[in-house]
N, C-alpha and C positions, 0 to 999 in steps of 0.2 A: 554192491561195490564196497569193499574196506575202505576206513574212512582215513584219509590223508596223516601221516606220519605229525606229531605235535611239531618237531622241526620243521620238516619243510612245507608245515603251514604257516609258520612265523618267518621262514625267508621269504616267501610269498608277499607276505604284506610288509615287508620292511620297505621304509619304518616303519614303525606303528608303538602307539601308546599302548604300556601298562600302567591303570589308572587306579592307583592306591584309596585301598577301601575306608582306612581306617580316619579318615576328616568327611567322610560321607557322615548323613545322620543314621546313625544306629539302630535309632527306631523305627526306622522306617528303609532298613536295607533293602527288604526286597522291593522297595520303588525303586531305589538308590539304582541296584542293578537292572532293572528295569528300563530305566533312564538312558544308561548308558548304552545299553544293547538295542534301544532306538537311534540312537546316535552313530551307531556304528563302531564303537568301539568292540575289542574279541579277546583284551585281554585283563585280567582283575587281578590287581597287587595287594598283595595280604604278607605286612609287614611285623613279622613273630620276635617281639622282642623281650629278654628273658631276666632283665634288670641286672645282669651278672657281665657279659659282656660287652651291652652297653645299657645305660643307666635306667632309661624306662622301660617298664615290664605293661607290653599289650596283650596279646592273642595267644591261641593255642591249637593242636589238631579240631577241638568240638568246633570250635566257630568254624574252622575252614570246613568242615564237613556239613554244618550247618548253609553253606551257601547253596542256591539253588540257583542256577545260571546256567546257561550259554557259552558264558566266558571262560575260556580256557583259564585256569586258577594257579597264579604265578607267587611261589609259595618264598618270601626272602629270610632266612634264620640268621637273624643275629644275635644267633643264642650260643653260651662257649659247652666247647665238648662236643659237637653233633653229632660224632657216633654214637651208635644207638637212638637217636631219638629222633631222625633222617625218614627212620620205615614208617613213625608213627602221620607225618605229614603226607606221605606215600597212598598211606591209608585215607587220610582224609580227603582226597582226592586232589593232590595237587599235581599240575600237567608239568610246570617248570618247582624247579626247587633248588635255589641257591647258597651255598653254605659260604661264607668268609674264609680266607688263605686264612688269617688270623687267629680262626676260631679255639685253635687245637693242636696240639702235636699230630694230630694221625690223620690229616685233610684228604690224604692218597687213601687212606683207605676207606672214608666215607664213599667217594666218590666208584670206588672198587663196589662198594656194595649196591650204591646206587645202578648199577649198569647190570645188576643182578635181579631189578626188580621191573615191576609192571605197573602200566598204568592205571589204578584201581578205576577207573571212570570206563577206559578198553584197553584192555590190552595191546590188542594191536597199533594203537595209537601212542607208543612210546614213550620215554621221560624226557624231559631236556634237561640236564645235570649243568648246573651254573655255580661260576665262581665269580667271588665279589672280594674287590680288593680296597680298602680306605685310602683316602687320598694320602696319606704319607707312606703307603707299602711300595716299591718299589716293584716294576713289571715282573722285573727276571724273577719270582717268584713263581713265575707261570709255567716255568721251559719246564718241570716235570709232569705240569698236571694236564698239558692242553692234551695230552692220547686218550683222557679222560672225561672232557667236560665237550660240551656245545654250545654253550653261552661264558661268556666273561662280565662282569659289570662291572665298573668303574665308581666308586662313588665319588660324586660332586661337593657333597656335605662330609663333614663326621658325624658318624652317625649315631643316633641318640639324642641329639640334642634339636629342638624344633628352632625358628626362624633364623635360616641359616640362609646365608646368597650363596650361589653357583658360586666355586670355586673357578676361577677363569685356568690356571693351568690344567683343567681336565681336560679343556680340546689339544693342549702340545701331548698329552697320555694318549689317548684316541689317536692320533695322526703315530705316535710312536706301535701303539699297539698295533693299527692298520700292518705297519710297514713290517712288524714283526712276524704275523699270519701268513702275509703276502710271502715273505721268505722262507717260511716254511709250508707254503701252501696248504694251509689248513682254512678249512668252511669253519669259521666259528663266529657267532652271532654276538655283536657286542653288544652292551645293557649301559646305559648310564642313569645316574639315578641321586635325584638331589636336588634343589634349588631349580627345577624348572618350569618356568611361566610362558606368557602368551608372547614375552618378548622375547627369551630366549629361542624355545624350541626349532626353532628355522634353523640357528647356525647351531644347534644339537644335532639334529638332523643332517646337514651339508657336510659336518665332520666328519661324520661316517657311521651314526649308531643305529643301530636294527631297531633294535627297543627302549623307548625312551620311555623313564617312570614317573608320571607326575600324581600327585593327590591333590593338593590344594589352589591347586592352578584349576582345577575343575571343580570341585567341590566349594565353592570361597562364598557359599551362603547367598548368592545371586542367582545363575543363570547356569549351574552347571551340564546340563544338555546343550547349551547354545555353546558352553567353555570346547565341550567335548567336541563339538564339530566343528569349532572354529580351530585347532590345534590338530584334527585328524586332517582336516582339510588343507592347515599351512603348511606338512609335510609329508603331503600326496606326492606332490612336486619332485620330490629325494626320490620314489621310490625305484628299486633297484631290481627288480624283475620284471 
């Protein structure tokens, strides 16, 4: 049996966490993943950022190729220019791969080529092409790109910069995005992503988002297998299938 489309195994578990690698311990990743693929976690956020479009410079295609999981590998570039360097993450095995409205003059055609490619992990198992917008971009940004993407994300934070709180107007974006989809009848998977803890995530979830990204909410140097199932578990509740 061919094995379930990447989409519509992430509608299936909506909500569901993508749980950001990069505040895991490093040296000891593959426990890290390990950890969480007992927990029941299915999805691994791998935050590629290129010191140019915003200020810290992390990861790259080796390390994401480098992961050995289970976890579907949810690749976010907040890196500027991403054509051409879209196929190289492609390659490294990512299932989901998000580029910024922001990123570039030519964002329609990253997304054009992305829908031209395969999943290097199976092919059959598809890409999910995601766009991610900063909290001061404004939606209408979207009306050309949504015939092309399958996720949207929202950022809660600006991004770049570490100890940030939840932006509280991302849930009136969310409730606006909803109603935007809904008008246009389009399936697309929102993503929020930023400042989320064990207190938030609930009304993360109620608002309406498929995939919520946390790192250090689970990783906080205590108990993050106990984090990971206490936060899959508070928004079981939400889910929508």
């Amino acid at each position: 049996m061919p094995e379930q489309r990447t989409f519509d195994r992430l509608c299936a578990m909506s909500p569901t966490l993508s749980v950001g690698l990069l505040t895991a311990d490093l040296l000891a990743l593959g426990s890290e993943l390990a950890l969480l693929e007992r927990a029941g976690a299915r999805v691994a956020h791998v935050d590629v950022m290129d010191g140019c479009f915003v200020p810290m410079l992390t990861v790259g295609p080796p390390w994401m190729r480098a992961l050995r999981t289970s976890l579907l590998k949810d690749a976010h570039l907040m890196i500027a220019d991403p054509i051409g360097k879209a196929a190289d993450y492609v390659a490294a095995g990512a299932d989901i791969l998000t580029v910024h409205a922001e990123a570039g003059p030519h964002i329609h055609r990253v997304f054009q080529q992305l829908g031209k490619m395969t999943n290097s992990n199976d092919s059959a198992r598809g890409l999910v092409r995601g766009v991610a917008l900063n909290p001061g971009t404004a939606l209408e940004v979207l009306d050309p790109l949504l015939d092309e993407v399958e996720l949207i994300v929202l950022l809660a934070v600006n991004p770049g910069w570490s100890g940030q709180a939840f932006i509280p107007a991302t849930f009136r974006r969310i409730e606006r995005l909803r109603r935007m989809l809904e008008i246009q009848g389009r399936r697309v998977l929102i993503g929020v992503d930023g400042g989320i803890t064990r207190s938030n995530i609930v009304d993360v979830a109620a608002a309406g988002a498929d995939i919520i990204v946390t790192g250090s909410a689970v990783f906080d140097g205590k108990a993050a297998e106990e984090n990971a199932r206490y936060m899959l578990s508070a928004i079981a509740p939400y889910r929508r299938t």
